[in-house]
PyMOL Python script that loads the backbone (N, CA, C, O; Angstrom):
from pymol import cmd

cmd.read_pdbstr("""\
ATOM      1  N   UNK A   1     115.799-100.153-170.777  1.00  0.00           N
ATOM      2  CA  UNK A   1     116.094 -98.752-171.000  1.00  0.00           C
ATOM      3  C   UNK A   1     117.598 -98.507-171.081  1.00  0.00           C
ATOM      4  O   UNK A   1     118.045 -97.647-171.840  1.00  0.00           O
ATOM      5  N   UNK A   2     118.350 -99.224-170.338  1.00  0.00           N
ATOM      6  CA  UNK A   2     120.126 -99.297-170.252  1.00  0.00           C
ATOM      7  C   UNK A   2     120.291-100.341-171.263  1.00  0.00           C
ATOM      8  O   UNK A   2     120.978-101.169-170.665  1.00  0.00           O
ATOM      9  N   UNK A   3     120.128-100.680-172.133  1.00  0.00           N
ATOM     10  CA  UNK A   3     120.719-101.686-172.953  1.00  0.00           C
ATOM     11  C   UNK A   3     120.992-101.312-174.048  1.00  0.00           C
ATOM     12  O   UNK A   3     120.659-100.196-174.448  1.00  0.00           O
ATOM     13  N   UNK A   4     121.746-102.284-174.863  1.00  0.00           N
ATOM     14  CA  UNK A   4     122.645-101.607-175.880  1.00  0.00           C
ATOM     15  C   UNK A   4     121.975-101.997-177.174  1.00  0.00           C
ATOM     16  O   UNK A   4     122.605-102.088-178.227  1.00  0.00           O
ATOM     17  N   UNK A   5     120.114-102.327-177.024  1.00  0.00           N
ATOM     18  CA  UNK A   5     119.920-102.629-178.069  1.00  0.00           C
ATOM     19  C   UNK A   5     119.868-101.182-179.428  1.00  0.00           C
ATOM     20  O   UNK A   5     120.281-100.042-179.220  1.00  0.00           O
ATOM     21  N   UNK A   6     119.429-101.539-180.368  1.00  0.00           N
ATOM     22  CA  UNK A   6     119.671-100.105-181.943  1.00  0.00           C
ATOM     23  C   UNK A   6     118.294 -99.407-180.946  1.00  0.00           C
ATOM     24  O   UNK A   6     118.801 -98.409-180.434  1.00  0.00           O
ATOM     25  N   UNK A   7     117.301 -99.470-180.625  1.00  0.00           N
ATOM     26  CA  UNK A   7     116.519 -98.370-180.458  1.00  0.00           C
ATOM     27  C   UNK A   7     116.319 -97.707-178.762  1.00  0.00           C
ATOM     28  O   UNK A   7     115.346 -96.994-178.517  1.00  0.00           O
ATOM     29  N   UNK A   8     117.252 -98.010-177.782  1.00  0.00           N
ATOM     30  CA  UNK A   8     116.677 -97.980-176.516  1.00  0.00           C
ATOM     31  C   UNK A   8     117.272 -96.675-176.429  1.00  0.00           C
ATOM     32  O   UNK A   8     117.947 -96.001-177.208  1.00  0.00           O
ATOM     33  N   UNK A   9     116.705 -96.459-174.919  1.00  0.00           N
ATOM     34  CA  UNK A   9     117.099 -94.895-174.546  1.00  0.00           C
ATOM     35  C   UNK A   9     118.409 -94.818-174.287  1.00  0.00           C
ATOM     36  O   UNK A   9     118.932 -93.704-174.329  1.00  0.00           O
ATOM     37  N   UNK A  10     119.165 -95.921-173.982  1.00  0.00           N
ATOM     38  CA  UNK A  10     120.924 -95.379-173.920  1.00  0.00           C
ATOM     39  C   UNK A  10     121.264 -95.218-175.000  1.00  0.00           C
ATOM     40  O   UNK A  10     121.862 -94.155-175.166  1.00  0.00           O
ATOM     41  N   UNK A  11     121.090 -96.114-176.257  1.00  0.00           N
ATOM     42  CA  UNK A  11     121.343 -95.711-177.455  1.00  0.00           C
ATOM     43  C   UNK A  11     121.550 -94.245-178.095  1.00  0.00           C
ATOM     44  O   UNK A  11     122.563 -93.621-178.412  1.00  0.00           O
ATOM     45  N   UNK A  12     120.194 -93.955-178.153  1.00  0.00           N
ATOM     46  CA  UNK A  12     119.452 -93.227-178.600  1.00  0.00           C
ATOM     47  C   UNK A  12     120.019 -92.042-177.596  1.00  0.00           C
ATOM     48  O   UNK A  12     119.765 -90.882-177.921  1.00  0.00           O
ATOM     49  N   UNK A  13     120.575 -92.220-176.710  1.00  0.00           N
ATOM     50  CA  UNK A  13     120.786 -90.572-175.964  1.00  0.00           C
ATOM     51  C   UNK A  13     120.060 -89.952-174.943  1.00  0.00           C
ATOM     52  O   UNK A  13     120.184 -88.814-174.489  1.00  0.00           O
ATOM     53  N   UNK A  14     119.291 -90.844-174.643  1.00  0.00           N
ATOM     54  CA  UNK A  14     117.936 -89.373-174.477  1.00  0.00           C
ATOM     55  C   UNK A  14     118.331 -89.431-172.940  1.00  0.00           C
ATOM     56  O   UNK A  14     118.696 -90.296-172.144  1.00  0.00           O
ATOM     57  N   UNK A  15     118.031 -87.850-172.928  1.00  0.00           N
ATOM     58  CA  UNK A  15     118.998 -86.858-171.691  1.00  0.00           C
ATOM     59  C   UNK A  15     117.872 -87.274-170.358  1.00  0.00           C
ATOM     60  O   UNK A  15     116.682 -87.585-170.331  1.00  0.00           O
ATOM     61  N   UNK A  16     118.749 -87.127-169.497  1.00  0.00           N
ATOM     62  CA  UNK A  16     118.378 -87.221-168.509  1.00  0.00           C
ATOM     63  C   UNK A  16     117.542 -88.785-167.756  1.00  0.00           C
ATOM     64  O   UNK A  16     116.475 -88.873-167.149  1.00  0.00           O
ATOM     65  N   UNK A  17     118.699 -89.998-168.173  1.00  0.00           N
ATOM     66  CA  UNK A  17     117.861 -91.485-168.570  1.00  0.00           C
ATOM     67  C   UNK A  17     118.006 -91.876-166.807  1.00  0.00           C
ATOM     68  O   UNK A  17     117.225 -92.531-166.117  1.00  0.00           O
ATOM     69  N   UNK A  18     119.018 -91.351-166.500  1.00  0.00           N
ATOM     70  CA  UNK A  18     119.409 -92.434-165.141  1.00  0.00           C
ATOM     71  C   UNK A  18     118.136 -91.568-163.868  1.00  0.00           C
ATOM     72  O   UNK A  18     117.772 -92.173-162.859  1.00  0.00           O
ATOM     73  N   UNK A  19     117.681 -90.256-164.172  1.00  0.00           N
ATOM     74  CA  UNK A  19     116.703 -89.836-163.508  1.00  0.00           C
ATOM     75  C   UNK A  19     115.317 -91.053-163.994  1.00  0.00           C
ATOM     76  O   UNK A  19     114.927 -92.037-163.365  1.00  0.00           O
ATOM     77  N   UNK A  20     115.009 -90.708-164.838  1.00  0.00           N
ATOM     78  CA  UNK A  20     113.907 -91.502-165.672  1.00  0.00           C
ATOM     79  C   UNK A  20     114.226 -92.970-165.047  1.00  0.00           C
ATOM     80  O   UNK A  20     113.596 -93.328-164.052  1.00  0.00           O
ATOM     81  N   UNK A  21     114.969 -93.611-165.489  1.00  0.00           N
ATOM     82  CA  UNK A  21     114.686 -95.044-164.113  1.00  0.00           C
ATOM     83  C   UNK A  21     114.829 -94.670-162.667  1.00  0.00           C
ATOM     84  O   UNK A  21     114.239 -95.459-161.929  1.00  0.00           O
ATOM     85  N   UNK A  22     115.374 -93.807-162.128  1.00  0.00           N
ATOM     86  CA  UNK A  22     115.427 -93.612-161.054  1.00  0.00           C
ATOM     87  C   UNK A  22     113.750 -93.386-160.404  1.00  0.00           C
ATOM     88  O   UNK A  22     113.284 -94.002-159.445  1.00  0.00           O
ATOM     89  N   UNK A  23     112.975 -92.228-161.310  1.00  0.00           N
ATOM     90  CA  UNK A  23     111.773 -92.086-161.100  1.00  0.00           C
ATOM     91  C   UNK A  23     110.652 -94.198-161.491  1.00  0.00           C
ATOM     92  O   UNK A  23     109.881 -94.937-160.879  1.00  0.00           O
ATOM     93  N   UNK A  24     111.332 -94.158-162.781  1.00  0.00           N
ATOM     94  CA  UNK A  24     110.071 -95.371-162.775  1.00  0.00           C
ATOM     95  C   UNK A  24     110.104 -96.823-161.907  1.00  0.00           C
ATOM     96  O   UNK A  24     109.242 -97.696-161.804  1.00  0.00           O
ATOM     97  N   UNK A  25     111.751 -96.693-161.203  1.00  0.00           N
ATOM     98  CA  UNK A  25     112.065 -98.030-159.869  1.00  0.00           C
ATOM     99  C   UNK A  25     110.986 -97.514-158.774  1.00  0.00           C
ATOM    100  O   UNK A  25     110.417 -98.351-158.073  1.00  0.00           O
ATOM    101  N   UNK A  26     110.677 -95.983-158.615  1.00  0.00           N
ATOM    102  CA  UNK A  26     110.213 -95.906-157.044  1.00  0.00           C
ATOM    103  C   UNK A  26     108.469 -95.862-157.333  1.00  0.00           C
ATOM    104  O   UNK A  26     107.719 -95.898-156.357  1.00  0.00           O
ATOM    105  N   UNK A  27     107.763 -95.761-159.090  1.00  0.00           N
ATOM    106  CA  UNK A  27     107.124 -95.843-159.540  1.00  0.00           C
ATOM    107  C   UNK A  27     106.674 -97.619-158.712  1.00  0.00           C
ATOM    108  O   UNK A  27     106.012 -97.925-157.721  1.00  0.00           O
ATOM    109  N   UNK A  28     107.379 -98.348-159.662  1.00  0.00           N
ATOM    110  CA  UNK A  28     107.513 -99.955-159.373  1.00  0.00           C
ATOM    111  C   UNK A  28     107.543-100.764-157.951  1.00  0.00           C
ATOM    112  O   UNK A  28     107.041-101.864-157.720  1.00  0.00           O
ATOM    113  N   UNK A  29     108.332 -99.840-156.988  1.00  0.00           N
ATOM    114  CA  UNK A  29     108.250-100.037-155.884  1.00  0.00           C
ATOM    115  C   UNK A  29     106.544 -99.248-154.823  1.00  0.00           C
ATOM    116  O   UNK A  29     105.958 -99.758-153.868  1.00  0.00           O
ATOM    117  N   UNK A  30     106.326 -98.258-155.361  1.00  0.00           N
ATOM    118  CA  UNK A  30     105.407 -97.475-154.882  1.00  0.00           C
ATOM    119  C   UNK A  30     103.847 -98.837-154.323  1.00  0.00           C
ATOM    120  O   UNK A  30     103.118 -98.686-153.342  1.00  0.00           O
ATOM    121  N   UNK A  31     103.790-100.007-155.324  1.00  0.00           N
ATOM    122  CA  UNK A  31     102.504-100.655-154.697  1.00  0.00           C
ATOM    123  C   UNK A  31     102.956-101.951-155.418  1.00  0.00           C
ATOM    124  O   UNK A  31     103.703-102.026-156.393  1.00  0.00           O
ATOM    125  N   UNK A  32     102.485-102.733-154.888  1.00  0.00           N
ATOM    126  CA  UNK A  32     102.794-103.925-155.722  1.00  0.00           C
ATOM    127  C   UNK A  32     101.799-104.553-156.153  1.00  0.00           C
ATOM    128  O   UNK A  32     100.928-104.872-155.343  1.00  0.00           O
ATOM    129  N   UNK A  33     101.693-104.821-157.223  1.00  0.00           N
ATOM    130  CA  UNK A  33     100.479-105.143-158.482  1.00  0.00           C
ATOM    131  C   UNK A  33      99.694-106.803-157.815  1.00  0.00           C
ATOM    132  O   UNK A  33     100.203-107.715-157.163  1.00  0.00           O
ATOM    133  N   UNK A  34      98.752-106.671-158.173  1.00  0.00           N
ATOM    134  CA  UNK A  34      97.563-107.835-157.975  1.00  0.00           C
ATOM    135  C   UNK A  34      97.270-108.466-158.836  1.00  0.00           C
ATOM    136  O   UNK A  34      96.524-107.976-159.683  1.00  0.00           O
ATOM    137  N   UNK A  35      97.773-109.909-158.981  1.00  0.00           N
ATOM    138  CA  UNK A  35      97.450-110.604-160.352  1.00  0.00           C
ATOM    139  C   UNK A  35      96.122-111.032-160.129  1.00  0.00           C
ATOM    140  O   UNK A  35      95.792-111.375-158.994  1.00  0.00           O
ATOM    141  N   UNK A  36      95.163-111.062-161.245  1.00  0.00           N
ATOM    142  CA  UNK A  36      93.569-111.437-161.082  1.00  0.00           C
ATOM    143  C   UNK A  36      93.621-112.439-162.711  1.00  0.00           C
ATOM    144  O   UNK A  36      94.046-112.038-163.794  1.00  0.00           O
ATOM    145  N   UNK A  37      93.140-113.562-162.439  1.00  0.00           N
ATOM    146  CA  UNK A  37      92.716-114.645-163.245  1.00  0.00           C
ATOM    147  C   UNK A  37      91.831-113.921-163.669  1.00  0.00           C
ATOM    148  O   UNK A  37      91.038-114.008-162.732  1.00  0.00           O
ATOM    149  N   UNK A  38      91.349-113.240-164.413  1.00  0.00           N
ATOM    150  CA  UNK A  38      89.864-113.259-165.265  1.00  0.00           C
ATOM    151  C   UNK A  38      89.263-114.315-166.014  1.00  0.00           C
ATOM    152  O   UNK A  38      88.129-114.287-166.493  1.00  0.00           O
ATOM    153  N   UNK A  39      90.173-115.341-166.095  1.00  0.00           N
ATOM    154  CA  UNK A  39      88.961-116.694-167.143  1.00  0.00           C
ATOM    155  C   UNK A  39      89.137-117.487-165.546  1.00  0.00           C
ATOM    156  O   UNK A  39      88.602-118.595-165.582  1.00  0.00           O
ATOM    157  N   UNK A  40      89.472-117.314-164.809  1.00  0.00           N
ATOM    158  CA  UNK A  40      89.236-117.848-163.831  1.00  0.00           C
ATOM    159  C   UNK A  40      87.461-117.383-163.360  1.00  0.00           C
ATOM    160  O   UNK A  40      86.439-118.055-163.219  1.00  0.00           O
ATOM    161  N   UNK A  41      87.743-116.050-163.238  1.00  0.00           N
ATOM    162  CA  UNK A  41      86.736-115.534-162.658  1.00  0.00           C
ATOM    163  C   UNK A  41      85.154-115.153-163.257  1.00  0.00           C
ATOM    164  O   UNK A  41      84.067-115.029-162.692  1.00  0.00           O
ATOM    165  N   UNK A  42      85.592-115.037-164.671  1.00  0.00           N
ATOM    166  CA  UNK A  42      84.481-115.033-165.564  1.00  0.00           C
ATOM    167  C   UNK A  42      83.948-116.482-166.490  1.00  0.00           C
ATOM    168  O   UNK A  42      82.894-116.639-167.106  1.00  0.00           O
ATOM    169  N   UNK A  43      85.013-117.347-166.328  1.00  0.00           N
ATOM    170  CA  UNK A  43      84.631-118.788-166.602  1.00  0.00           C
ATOM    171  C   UNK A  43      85.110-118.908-167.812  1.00  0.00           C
ATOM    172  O   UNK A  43      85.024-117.876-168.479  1.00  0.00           O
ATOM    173  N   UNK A  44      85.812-120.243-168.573  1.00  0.00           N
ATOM    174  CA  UNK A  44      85.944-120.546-169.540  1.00  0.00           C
ATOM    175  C   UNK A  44      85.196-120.276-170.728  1.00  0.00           C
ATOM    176  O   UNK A  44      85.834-120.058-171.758  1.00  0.00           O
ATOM    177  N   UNK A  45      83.730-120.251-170.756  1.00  0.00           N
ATOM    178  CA  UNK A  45      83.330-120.106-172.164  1.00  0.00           C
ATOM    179  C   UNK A  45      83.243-118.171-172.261  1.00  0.00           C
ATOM    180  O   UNK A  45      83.027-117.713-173.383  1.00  0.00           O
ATOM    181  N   UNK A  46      83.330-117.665-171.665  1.00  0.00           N
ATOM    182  CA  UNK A  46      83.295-116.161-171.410  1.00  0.00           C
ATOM    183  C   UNK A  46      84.775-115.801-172.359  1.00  0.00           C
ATOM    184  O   UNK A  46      85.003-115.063-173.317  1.00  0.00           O
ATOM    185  N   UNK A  47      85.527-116.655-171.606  1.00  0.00           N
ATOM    186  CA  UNK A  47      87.070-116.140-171.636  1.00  0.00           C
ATOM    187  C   UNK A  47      87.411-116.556-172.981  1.00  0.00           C
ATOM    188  O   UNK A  47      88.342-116.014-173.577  1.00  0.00           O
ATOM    189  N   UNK A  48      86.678-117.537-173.531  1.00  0.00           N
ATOM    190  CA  UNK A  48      86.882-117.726-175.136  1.00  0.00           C
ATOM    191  C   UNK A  48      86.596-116.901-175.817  1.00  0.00           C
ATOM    192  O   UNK A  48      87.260-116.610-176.812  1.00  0.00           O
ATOM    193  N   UNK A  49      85.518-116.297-175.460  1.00  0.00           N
ATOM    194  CA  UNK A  49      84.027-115.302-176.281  1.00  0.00           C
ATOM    195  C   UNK A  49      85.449-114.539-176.517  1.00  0.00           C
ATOM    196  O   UNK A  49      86.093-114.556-177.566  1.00  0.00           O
ATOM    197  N   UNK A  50      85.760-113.934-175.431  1.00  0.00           N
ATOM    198  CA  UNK A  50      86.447-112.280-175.507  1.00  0.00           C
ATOM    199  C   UNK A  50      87.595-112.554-176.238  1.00  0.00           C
ATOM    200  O   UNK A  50      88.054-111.709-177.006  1.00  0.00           O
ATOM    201  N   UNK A  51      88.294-114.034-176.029  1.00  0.00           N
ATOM    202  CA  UNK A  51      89.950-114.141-176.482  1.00  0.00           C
ATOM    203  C   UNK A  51      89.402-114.367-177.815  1.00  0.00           C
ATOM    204  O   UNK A  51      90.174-113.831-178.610  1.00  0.00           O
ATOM    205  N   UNK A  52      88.323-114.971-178.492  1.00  0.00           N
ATOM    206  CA  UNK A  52      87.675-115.005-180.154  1.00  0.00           C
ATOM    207  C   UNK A  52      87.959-113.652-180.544  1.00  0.00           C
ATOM    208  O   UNK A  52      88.924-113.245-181.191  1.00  0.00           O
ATOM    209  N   UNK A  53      86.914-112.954-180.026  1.00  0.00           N
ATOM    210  CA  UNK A  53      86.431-111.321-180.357  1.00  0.00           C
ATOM    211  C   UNK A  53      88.215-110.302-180.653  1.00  0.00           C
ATOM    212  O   UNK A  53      88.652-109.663-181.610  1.00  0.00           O
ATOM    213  N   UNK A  54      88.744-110.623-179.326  1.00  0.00           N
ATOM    214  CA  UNK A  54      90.452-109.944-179.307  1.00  0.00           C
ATOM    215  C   UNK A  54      91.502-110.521-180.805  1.00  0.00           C
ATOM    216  O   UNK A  54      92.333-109.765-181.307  1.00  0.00           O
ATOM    217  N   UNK A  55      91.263-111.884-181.308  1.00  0.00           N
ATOM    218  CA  UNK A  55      91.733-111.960-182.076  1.00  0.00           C
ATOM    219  C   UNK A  55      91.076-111.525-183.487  1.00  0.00           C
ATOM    220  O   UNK A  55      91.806-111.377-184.467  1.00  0.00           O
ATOM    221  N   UNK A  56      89.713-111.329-183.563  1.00  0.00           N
ATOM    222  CA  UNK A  56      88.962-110.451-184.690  1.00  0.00           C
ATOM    223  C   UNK A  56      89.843-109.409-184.848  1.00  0.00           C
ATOM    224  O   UNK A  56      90.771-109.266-185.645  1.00  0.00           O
ATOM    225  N   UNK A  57      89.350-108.585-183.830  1.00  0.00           N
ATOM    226  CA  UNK A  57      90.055-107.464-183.703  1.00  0.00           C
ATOM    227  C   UNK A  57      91.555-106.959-184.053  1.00  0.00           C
ATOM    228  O   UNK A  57      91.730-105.968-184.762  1.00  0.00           O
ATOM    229  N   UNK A  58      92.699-107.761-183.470  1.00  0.00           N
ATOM    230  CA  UNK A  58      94.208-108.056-184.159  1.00  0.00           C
ATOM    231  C   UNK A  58      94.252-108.519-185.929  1.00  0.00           C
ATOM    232  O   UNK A  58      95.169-108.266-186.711  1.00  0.00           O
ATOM    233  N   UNK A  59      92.960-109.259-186.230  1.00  0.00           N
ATOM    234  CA  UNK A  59      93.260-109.656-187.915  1.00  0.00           C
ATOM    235  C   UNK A  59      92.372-108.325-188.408  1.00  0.00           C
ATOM    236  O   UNK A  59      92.833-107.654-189.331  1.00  0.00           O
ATOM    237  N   UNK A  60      91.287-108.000-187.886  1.00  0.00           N
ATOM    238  CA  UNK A  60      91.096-106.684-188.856  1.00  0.00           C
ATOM    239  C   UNK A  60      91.951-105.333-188.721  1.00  0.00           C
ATOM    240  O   UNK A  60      91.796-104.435-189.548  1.00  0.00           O
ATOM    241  N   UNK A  61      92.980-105.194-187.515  1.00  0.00           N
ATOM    242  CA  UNK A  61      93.979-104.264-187.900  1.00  0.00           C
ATOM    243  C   UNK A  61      94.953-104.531-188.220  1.00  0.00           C
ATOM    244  O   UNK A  61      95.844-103.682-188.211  1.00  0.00           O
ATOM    245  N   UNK A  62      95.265-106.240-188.772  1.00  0.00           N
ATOM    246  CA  UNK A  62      96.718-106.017-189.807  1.00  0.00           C
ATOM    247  C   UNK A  62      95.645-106.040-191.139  1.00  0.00           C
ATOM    248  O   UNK A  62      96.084-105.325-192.039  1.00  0.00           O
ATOM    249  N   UNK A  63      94.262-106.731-191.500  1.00  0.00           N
ATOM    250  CA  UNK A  63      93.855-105.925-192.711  1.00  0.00           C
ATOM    251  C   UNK A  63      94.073-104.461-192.644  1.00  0.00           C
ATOM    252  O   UNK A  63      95.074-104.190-193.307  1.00  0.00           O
ATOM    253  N   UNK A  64      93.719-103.761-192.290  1.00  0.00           N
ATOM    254  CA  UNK A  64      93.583-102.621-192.049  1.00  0.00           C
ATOM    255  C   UNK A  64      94.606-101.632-192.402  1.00  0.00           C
ATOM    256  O   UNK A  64      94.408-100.603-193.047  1.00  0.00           O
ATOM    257  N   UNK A  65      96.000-102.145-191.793  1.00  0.00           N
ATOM    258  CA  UNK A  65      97.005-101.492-191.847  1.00  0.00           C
ATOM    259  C   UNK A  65      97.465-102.165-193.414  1.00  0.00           C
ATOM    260  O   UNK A  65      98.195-101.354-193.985  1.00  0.00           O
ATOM    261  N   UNK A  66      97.197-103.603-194.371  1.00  0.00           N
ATOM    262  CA  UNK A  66      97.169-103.878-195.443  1.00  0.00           C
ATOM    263  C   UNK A  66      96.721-102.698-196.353  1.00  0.00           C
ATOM    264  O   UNK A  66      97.417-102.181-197.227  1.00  0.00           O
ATOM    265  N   UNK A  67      95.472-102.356-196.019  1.00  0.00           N
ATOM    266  CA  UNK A  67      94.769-101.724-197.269  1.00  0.00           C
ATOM    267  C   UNK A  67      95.467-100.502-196.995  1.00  0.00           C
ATOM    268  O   UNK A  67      95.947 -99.958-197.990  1.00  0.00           O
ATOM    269  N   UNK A  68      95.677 -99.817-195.661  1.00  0.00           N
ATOM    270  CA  UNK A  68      95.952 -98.168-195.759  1.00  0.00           C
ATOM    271  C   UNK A  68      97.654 -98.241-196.559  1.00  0.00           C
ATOM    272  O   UNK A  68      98.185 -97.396-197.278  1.00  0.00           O
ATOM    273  N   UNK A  69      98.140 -99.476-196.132  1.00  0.00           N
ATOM    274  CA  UNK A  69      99.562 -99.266-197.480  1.00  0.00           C
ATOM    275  C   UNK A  69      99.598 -99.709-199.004  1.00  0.00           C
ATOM    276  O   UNK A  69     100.479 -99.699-199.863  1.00  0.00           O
ATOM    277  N   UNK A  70      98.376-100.069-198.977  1.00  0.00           N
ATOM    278  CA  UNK A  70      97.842-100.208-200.668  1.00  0.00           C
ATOM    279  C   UNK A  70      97.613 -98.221-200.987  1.00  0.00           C
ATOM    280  O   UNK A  70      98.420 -97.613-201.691  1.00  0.00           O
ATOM    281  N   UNK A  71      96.533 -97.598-200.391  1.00  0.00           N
ATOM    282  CA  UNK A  71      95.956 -95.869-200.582  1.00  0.00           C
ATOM    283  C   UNK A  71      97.598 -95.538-200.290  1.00  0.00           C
ATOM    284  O   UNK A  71      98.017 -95.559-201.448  1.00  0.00           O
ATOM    285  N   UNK A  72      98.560 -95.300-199.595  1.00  0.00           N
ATOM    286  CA  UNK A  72      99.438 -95.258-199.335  1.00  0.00           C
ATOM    287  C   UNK A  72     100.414 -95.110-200.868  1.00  0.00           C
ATOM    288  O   UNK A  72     100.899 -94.167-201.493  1.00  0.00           O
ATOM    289  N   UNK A  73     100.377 -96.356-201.006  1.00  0.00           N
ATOM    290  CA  UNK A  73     100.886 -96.300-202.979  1.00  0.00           C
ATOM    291  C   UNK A  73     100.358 -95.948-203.796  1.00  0.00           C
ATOM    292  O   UNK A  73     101.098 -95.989-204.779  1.00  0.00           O
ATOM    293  N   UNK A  74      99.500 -95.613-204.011  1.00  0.00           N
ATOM    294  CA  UNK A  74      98.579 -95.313-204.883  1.00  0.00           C
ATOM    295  C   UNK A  74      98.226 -93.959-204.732  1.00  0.00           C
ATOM    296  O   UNK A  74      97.610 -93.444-205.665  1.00  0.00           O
ATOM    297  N   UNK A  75      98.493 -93.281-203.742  1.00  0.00           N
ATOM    298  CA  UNK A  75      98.448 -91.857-203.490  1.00  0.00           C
ATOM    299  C   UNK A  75      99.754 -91.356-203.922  1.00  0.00           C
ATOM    300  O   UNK A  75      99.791 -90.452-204.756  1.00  0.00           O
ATOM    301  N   UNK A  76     100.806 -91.842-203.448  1.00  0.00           N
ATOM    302  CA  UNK A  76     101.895 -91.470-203.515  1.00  0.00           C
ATOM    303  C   UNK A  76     102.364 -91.612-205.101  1.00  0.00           C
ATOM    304  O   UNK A  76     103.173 -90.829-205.599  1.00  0.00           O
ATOM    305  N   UNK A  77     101.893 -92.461-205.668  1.00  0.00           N
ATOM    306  CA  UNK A  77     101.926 -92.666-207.045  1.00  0.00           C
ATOM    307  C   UNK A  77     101.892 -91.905-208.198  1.00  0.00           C
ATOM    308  O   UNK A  77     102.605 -91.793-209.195  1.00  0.00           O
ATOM    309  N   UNK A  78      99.814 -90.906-207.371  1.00  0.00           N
ATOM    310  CA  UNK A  78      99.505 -90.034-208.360  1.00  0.00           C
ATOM    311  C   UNK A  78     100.012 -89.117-207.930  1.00  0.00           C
ATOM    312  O   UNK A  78      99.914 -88.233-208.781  1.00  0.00           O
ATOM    313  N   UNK A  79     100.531 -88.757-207.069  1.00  0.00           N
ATOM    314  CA  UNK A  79     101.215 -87.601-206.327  1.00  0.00           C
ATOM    315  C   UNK A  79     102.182 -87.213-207.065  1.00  0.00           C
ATOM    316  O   UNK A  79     102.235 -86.129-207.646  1.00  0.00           O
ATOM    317  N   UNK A  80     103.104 -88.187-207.087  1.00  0.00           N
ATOM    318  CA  UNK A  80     104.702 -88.239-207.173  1.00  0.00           C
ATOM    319  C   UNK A  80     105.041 -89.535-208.172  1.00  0.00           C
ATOM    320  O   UNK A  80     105.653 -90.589-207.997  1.00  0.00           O
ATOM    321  N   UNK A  81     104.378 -88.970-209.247  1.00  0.00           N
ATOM    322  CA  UNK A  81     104.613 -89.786-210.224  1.00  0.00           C
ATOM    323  C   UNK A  81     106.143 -90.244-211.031  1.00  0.00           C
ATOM    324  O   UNK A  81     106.729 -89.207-211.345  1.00  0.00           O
ATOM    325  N   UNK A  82     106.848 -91.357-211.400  1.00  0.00           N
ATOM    326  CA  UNK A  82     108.035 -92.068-211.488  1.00  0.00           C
ATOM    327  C   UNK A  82     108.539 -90.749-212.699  1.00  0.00           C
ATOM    328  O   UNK A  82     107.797 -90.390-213.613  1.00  0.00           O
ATOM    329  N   UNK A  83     109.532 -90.339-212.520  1.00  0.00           N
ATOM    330  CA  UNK A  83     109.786 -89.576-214.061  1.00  0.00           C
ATOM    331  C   UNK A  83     110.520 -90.733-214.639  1.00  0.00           C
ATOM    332  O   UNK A  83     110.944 -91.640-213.923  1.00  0.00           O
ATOM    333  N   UNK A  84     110.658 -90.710-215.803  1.00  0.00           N
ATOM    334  CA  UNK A  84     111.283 -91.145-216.729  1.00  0.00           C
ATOM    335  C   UNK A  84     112.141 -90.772-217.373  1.00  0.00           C
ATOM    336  O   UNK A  84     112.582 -91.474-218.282  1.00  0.00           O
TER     337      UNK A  84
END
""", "prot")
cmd.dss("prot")
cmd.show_as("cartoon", "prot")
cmd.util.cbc("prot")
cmd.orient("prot")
C-alpha cells in the first residue's frame, strides 16, 4: 500500500492511507489465521478432482473474456464505424 509501485495507494493519492493501514495492521493483529491442509484432509484423489475442476474453470474464463473482446469489436465496429 506504501510503495512506489504506478498503481498503489501512495501513488495514486488516496486520502487518508496511513489511517487505512493503521486500521488493516490491528485488523491483522486482531486473530491469527489457521492454516488447514485440505488435500491433506480430504485426500489426494479429492484434491485433484477439485484442483482439475478449478483449472476448467480459469480456461473457460480466459475463453470467455476471449469471445466478450471479439462482441466487444464487433459492436464497437457497427457502432462507431472507421470514417474514411
Amino acid at each position: 500500500m506504501e510503495g512506489n509501485a504506478k498503481l498503489s495507494p501512495k501513488t495514486r493519492s488516496v486520502p487518508d492511507l496511513k489511517d487505512r493501514v493503521t486500521r488493516l495492521q490491528a485488523y491483522e493483529a486482531w486473530h491469527q489465521p489457521r492454516k488447514i491442509d485440505f488435500a491433506a484432509i480430504v485426500g489426494p484423489e479429492m484434491w485433484q478432482r477439485h484442483m482439475r475442476n478449478r483449472q476448467k474453470v480459469l480456461d473457460l474464463l480466459k475463453q470467455s473474456q476471449e469471445l466478450a473482446n471479439e462482441i466487444r469489436d464487433i459492436v464497437a465496429e457497427a457502432v462507431y464505424p472507421p470514417k474514411l
